[in-house]
N, C-alpha and C positions, 0 to 999 in steps of 0.2 A: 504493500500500500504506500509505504515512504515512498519509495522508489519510483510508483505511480503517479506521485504528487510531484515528483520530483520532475519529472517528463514534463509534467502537463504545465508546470510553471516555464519550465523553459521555453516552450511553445507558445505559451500566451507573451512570453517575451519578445519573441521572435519576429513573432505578427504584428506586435506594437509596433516595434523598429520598421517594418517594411511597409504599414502602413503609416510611416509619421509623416503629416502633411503639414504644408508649409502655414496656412490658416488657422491651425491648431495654437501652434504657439507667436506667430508674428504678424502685425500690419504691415500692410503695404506701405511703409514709412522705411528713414533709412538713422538708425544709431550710428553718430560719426565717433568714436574713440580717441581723443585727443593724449595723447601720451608721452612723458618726458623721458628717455630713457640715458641713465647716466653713468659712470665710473672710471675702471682704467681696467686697465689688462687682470687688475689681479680682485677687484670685487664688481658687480654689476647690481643697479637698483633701476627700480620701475616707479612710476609715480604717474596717478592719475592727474590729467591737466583741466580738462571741460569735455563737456560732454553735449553734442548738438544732434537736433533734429531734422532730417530732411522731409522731404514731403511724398516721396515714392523711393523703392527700394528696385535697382536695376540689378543686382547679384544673382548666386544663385537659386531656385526653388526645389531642386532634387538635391539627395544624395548631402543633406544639411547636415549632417553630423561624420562628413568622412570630407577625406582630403584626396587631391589624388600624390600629391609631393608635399615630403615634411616642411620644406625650407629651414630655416635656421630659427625662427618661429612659430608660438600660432596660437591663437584665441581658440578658447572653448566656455560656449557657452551651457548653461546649466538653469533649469530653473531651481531658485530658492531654498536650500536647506537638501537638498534631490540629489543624488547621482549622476542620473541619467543627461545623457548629453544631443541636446537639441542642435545646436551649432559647430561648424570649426573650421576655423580659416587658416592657413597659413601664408609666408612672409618671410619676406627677412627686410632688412634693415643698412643704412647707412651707417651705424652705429654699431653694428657688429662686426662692418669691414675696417672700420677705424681701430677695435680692438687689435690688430691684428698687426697696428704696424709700429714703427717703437715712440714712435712719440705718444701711446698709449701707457707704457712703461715708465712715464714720468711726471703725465699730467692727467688730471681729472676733467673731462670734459661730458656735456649733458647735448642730448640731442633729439631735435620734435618728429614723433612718430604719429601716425591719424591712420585708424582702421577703421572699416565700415561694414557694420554687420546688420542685419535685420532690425526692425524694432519692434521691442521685445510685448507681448499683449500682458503679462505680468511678469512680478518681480523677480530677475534673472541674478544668479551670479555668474562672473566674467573673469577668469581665470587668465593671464599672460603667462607663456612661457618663454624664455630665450634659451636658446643652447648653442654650446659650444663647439669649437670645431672637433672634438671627441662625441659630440652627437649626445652631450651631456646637458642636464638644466644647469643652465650657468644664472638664471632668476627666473623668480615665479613670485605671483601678488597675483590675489583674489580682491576684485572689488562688489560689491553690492550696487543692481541699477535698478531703481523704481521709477517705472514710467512717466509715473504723474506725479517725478521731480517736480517743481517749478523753477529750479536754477537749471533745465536742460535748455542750453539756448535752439530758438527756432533761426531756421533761415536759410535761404535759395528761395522766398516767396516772392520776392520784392528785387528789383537793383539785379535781374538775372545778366551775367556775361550775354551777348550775344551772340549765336552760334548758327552756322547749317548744317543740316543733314548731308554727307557728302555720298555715303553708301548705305541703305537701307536694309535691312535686314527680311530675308521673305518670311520668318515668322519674328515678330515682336517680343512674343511671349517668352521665346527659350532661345537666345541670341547669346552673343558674347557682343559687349559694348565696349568698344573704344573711341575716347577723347583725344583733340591732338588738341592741343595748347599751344598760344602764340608765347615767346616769348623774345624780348629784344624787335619785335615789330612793332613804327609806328599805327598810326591810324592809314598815315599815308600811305604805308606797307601792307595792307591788308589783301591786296590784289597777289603780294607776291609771296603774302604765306599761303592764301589760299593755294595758290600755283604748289608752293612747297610739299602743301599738304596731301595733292592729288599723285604727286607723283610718286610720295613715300607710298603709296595706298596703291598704286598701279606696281611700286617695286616691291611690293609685300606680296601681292596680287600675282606675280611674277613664280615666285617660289611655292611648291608642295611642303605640306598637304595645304594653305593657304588657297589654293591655284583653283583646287576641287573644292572646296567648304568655303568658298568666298561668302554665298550665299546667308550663311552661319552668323554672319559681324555686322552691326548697325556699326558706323563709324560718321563722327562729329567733328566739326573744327570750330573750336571757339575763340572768336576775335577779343583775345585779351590784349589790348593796346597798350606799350609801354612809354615813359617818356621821352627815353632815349631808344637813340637804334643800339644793336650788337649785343654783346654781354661782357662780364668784367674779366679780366687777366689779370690777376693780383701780380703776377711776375715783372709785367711791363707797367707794375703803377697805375694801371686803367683801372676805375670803378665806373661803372654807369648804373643809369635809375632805370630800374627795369622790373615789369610786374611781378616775376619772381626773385628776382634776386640772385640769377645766376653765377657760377663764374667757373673758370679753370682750376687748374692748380689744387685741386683736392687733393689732400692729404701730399700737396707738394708736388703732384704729380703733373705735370705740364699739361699732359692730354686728358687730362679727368673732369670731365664739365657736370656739376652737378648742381641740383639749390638745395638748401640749407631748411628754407622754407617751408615745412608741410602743411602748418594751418593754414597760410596764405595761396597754396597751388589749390587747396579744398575751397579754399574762400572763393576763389574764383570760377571755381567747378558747380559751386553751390547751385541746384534749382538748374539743372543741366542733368540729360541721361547720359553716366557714366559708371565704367567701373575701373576700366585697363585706360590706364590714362600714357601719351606719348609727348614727352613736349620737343617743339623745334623753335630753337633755338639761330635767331639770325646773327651768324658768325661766320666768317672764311676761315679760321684758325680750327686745324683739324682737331675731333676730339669729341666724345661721350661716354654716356652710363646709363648703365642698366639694372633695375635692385627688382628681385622677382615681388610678383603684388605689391610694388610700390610704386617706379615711375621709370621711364626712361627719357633720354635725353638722347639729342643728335644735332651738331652743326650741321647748317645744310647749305654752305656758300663755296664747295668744291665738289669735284667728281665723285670723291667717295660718300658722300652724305648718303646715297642711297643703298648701298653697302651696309655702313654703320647705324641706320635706322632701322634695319632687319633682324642685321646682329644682335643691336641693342634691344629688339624685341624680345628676339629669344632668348634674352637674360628676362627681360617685364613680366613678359607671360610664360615663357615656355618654360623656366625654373632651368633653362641650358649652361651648363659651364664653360666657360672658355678652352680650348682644347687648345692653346697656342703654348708657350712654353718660355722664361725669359729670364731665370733666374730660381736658385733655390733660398732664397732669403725668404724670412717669416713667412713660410710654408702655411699653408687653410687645410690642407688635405695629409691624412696620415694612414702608415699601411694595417693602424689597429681599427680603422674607421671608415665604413662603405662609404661616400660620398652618397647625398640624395638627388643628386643632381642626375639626371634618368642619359646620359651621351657622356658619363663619366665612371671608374671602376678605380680600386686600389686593391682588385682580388683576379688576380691571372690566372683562376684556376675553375671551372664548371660549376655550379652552374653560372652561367654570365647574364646579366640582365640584358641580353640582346643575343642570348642565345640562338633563337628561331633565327632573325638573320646571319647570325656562325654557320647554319646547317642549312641557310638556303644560300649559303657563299654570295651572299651580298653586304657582309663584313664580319669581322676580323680582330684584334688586339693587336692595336700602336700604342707601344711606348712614347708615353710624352703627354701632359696635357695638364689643367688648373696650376697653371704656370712652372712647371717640375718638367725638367727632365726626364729624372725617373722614381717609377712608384705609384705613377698613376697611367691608366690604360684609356685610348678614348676608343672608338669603331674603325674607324677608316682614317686614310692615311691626310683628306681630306676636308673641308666643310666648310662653309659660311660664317660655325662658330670659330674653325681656326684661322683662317685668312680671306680679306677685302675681295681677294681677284680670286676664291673658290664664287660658281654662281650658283652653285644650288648647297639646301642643307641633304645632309648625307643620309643614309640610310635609317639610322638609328637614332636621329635626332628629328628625322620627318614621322617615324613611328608613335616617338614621345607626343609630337607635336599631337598626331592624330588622334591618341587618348587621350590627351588633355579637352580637348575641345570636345573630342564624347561624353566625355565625362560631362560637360556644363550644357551639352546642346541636346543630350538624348535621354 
């Protein structure tokens, strides 16, 4: 009879899970998660910052409590006092690449993170996790969110960015949304981001599995006008006023164009359908970045911008690692720790997570890749994520590609 009971709970569990629907626990509203995330190399803290309401929720509606990639973080949401897990995003962070390099080793620096998950129909707890490059919790903080806050600010009602539809999506309902964002464009400039915008969208358009599931992405351009043209080069002493606040020189690194800004890129998304946000960035100085479910970025005033808007995609959305190779200093990847990044391995030995293509000899294990020599294995000797003048993504990285997008579209 235990044993009976025992069954029969398991199975009413079971049912619950695969029947959990999105209206059960969330409005069609959007919780923005405003987050400070702060320390150094050798302790890490989390701290709630504000907490905002939007007015529609563009993410996902299936498959709410799974992910398809860890990343290096990720939200789980919970209703009140409960177990059971309704929500879970993952992510990583500007601020976890920073741990990594030595000016981490000497200075304490804090950095703005904004996640966006459903809004909740009752009182949820909101669990962060971050981990380390050992795939370890390096911080975790539980907050409590009660909807009918009154300190939740509202907003994207009033004052919306203007934006167009540039590719429409043939169902609305179960789409993947991307935003491209002006940045370092004037008012006067708006004729030639749009331009910018279309041809990133036509070079994206370009490459598999993109090529086939076009159909799959609503894609937006919002003319966020800056006061200045370009963006800042701290190297050459240039700062300009730009609506996000961009510049080079991240973490010292000449070609790393990033903003600093996350409430302010939201502020301007606000009251806008969005999820996978792209910013372009009007600069001729070669140079970008790409943080998975966060943002990407792309100069686009040379030949390679449309290259590097791809690539840098498949860092945004595709959770892709760089397969390039350029040194073994302060190493992200080690041989006691799988990498989650699905076009990368640090295990040369069976099963391989690209197996199926090992056995239908459409790729293979190269040595080389998340910037290492050796220790890390990518698919092929080739790809879009390792070099500008590869044109297509590789086998194993168009695979990735093609789960991820099942995952949110089917």
């Amino acid at each position: 009879m235990k044993k009976l009971l025992i069954i029969t709970v398991l199975l009413i569990s079971i049912i619950n899970i695969s029947a959990q629907r999105f209206e059960d626990y969330f409005d069609d509203r959007t919780l923005r998660l405003d987050y400070t995330f702060a320390g150094d190399n050798r302790q890490t803290m989390i701290y709630v910052d504000e907490l905002v309401a939007l007015s529609h929720w563009y993410g996902k509606r299936q498959h709410l409590s799974e992910v398809p990639l860890k990343g290096n973080g990720q939200i789980i949401v919970r209703p009140h006092d409960r177990d059971e897990v309704i929500y879970r995003h993952a992510f990583s962070t500007l601020f976890q690449e920073w741990l990594a390099t030595d000016e981490a080793k000497h200075v304490q620096r804090s950095f703005e993170n904004v996640i966006l998950i459903p809004f909740p129909k009752d009182t949820v707890d909101i669990t962060v996790e971050l981990y380390d490059y050992h795939n370890r919790i390096a911080a975790t903080m539980t907050h409590t969110v009660v909807p009918t806050d009154i300190l939740i600010r509202k907003t994207g009602e009033r004052n919306i960015t203007p934006y167009e539809v540039l590719h429409p999506a043939a169902d609305t309902t179960r789409c993947i949304r991307i935003a491209f964002v002006a940045e370092g464009y004037t008012a006067d400039e708006m004729n030639l981001y749009l331009d910018h915008c279309r041809q990133a969208i036509g070079s994206l358009f370009h490459h598999e599995p993109f090529k086939s599931l076009q159909d799959r992405f609503n894609i937006i351009a919002l003319k966020s006008a800056s006061e200045e043209s370009g963006t800042s080069e701290p190297s050459k002493g240039i700062w300009r006023q730009t609506v996000l606040g961009s510049h080079f020189d991240t973490f010292y690194s000449d070609r790393y164009l990033t903003t600093l800004h996350m409430k302010r890129l939201h502020d301007v998304l606000a009251g806008t359908p969005y999820e996978h946000i792209i910013i372009l960035v009007n600069t001729e100085h070669y140079g970008g970045g790409g943080i998975f479910n966060s943002y990407n970025l792309s100069f686009t005033g040379g030949k390679r911008f449309l290259p590097v808007v791809v690539h840098e995609f498949g860092h945004s959305f595709g959770g892709l690692g760089d397969e390039y190779a350029y040194g073994d200093d302060d190493p992200i990847y080690f041989a006691d720790t799988e990498p989650w990044e699905p076009n990368l391995t640090t295990k040369a030995t069976t099963p391989i997570k690209w197996e199926n293509l090992i056995k239908e000899d459409k790729a293979g294990l190269v040595e080389g890749g998340g910037y290492l020599e050796k220790g890390v294995w990518r698919g092929c000797e080739n790809c879009r994520m390792r070099t500008n003048e590869e044109p297509e993504f590789c086998p194993v990285c168009q695979q990735a590609l093609t789960r991820l997008i099942d995952f949110y579209t089917k």
